[in-house]
N, C-alpha and C positions, 0 to 999 in steps of 0.2 A: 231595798226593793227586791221582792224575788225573782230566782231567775228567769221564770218563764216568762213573766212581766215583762222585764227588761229585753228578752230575746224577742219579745214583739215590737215594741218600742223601737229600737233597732232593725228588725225588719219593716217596718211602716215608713221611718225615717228613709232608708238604705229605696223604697219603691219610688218615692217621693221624690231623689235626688236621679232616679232614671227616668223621669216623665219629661217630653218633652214641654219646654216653657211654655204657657199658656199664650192665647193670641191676647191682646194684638204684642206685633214681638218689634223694641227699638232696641236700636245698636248704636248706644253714641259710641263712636269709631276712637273707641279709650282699650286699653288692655283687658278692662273687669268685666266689659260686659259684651267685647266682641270677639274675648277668644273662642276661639276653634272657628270662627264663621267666615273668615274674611280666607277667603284662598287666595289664585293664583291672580296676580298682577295688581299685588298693594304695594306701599312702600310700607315703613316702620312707623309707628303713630309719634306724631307731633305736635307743635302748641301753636296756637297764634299770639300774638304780640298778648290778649288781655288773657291766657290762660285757656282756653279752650283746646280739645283736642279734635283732632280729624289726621286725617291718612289719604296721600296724594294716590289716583290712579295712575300706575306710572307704567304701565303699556296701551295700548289699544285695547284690552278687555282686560276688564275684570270681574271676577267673580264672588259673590258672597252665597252661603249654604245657608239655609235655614227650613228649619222641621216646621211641618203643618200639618195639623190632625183630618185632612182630607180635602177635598174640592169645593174650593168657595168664590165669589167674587173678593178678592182684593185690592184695597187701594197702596201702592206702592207710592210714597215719597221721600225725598232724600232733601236735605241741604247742600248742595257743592257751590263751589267756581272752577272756572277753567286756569288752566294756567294760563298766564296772558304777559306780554309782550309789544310794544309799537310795532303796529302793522300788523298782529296778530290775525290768519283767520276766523272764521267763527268757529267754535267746538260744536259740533254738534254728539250727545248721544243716545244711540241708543238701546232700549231696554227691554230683555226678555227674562222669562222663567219656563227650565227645560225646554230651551229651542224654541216658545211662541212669543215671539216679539210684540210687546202691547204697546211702545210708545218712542216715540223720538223725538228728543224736546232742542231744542238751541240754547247751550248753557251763554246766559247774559254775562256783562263783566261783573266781581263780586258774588259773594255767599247773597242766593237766591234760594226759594224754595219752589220743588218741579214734583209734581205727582200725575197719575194714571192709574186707572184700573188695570188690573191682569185677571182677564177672567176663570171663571172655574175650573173650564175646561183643561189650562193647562198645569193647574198642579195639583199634585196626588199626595197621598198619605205619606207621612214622612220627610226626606230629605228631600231638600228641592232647591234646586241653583237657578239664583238672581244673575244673570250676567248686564254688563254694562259693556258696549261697544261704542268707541271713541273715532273721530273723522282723522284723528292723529294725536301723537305725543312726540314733544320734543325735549331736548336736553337744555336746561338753561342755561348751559355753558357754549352753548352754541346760539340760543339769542339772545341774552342780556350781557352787556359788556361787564367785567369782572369775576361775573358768579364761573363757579368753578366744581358745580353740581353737573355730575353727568349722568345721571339717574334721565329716562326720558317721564317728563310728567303729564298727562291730560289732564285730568280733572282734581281737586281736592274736596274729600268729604266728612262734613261736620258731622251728620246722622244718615239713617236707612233706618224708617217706619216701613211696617205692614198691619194693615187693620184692613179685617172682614170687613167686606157690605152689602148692605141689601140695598140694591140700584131698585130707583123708584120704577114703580109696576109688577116688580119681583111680589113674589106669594112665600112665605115662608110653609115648609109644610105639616 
């Protein structure tokens, strides 16, 4: 191949691996496809009994980054459970992107699925922070008799989808 050939090649590749990911953007909450995105207040990624992975919220908020090529309506859904306990309150959380809070759902007992729009107004070109805020997190070594986890956990999650949409009556332009 000749060089200049190759030095294109190379440069197309090298543009290609700096775009950010196309929409719609899923993160099943595994190593390969949620590093760099999950910030502050995850645990370490784990399995459930038949092999799946997900990663407990294990403060009152947390956070995941994700790039978006500019202002759209958004449907944000995730997979979680709470962590749950006898006599457990209810968890509730809930959910913004850069400070405009679009929803607050009451996480049921068990892996449930909870979605909401986020609308356009509040995310811009670029980077852009999903936060999750939690009604509380506990340590299970303070409510289950034996466990000896002091980590505090609120919620556990299997995935985090985002997909564009055009809410009915919208005009494309």
């Amino acid at each position: 191949m000749k060089p200049v050939r190759l030095l294109v090649l190379l440069a197309l590749a090298a543009g290609s691996c700096a775009r950010p990911v196309p929409e719609p953007r899923f993160l099943n909450l595994d190593p390969e496809s949620s590093a760099g995105a999950l910030g502050s207040g995850w645990s370490g990624f784990e399995k459930t009994d038949r092999g799946d992975t997900f990663a407990w919220a294990q403060a009152r908020e947390a956070e995941v980054t994700l790039v978006a090529p500019g202002s759209a309506d958004r449907l944000v859904r995730f997979r979680a459970w709470p962590f749950e306990w006898p006599g457990a309150p209810p968890q509730t959380a809930s959910v913004s992107v850069n400070g405009t809070t679009f929803a607050t759902v009451t996480l049921a007992p068990g892996p449930a699925v909870y979605g909401a729009v986020a609308p356009a107004a509040a995310w811009r070109e670029g980077a852009n922070t999903l936060r999750f805020e939690f009604a509380w997190a506990e340590a299970p070594k303070d409510r289950a008799p034996g466990a000896d986890d002091s980590r505090t956990l609120a919620a556990a999650f299997d995935w985090i989808e985002v997909v564009p949409v055009r809410l009915e009556g919208s005009r494309r332009p």
